[in-house]
C-alpha positions as a LaTeX table, in Angstrom:
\begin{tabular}{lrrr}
\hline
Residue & $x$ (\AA) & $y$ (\AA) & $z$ (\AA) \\
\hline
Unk1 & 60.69 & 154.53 & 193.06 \\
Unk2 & 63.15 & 153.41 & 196.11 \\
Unk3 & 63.70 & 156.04 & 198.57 \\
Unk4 & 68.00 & 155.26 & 197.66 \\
Unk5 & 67.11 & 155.93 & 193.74 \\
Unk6 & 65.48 & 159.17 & 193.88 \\
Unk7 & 68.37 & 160.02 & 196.73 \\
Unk8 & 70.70 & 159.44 & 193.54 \\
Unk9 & 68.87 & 160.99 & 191.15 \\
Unk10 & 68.24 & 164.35 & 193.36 \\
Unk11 & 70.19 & 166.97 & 191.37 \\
Unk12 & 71.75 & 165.41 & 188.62 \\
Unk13 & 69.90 & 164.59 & 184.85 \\
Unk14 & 68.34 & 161.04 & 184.08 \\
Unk15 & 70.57 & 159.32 & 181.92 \\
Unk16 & 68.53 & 156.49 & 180.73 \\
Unk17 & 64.51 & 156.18 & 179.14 \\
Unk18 & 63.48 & 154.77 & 182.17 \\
Unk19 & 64.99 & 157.76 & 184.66 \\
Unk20 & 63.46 & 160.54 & 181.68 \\
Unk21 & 59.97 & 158.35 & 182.25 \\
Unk22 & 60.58 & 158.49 & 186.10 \\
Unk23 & 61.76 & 161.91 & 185.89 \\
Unk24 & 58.86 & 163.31 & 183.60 \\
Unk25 & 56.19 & 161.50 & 185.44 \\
Unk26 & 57.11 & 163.09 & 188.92 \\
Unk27 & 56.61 & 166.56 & 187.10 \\
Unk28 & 53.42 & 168.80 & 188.06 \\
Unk29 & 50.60 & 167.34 & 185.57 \\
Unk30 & 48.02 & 169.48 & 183.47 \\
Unk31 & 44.54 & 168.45 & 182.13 \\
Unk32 & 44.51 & 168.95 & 178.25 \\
Unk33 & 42.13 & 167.66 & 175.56 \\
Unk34 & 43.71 & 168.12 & 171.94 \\
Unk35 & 40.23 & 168.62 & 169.66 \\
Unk36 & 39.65 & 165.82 & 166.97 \\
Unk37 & 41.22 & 166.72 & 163.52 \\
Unk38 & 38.05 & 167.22 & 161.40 \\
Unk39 & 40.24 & 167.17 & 158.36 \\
Unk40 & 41.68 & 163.65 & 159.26 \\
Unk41 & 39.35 & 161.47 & 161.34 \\
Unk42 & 41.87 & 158.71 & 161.87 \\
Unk43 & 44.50 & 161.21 & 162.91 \\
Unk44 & 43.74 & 159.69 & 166.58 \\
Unk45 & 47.09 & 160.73 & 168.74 \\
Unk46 & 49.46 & 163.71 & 168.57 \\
Unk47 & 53.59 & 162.40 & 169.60 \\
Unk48 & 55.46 & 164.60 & 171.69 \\
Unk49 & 58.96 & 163.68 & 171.95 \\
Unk50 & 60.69 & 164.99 & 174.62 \\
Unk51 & 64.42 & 164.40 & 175.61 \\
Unk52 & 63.80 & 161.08 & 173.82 \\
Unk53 & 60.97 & 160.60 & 176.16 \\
Unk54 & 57.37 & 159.73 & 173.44 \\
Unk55 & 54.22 & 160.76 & 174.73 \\
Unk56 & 51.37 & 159.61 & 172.80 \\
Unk57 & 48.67 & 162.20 & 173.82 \\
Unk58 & 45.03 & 160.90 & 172.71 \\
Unk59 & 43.19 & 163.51 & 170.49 \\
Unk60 & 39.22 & 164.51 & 171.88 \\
Unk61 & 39.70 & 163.20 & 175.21 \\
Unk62 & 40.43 & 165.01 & 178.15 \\
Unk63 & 43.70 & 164.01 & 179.27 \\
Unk64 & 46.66 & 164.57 & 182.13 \\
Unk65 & 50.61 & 164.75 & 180.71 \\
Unk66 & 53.43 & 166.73 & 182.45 \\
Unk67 & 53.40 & 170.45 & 182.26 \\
Unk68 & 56.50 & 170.21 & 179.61 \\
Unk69 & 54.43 & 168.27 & 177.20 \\
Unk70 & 51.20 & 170.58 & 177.31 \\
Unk71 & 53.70 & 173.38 & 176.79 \\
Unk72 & 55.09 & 172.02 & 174.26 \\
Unk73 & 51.49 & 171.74 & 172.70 \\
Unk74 & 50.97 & 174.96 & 173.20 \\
Unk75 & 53.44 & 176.53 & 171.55 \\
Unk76 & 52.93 & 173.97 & 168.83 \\
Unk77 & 49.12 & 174.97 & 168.48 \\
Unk78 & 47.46 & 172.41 & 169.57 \\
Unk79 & 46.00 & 173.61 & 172.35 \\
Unk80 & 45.44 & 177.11 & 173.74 \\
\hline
\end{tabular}
C-alpha cells in the first residue's frame, strides 16, 4: 500500500472490501490448524466472515489468518 493511502486510512474505518482486506491483512497474524472433520471428510474449509471480509481457512493444515479470525474460531470451537 502507498505511503499517501495508509496516511488516509490512519484512524478512520475502511469503507470498502478492498480497505477491510488491506486493513485485516496488516493485523498481527496467528498460526492455527482447524483438525479435519472426521464426521464429514469433504467438509475441507471453515468461512469466517468478518465485517464482510470472507476468510476461507483450510481445515488440517497449519495455517496463518489475523488474530480476529482465530478468535473468532475460538470462541466458535474450532480451535482451542
Amino acid at each position: 500500500m502507498s505511503k499517501e493511502k495508509e496516511k488516509t486510512m490512519a484512524g478512520k474505518m475502511p469503507e470498502t472490501f478492498a480497505e477491510w482486506g488491506e486493513y485485516y491483512n496488516r493485523q498481527k497474524k496467528e498460526t492455527i490448524l482447524i483438525p479435519v472433520d472426521k464426521q464429514n471428510k469433504d467438509d475441507e474449509v471453515v468461512p469466517v466472515c468478518v465485517n464482510g471480509y470472507i476468510y476461507q481457512v483450510q481445515r488440517g493444515k497449519k495455517v496463518e489468518v489475523p488474530v480476529v479470525v482465530a478468535e473468532i474460531l475460538r470462541n466458535a470451537g474450532y480451535i482451542s
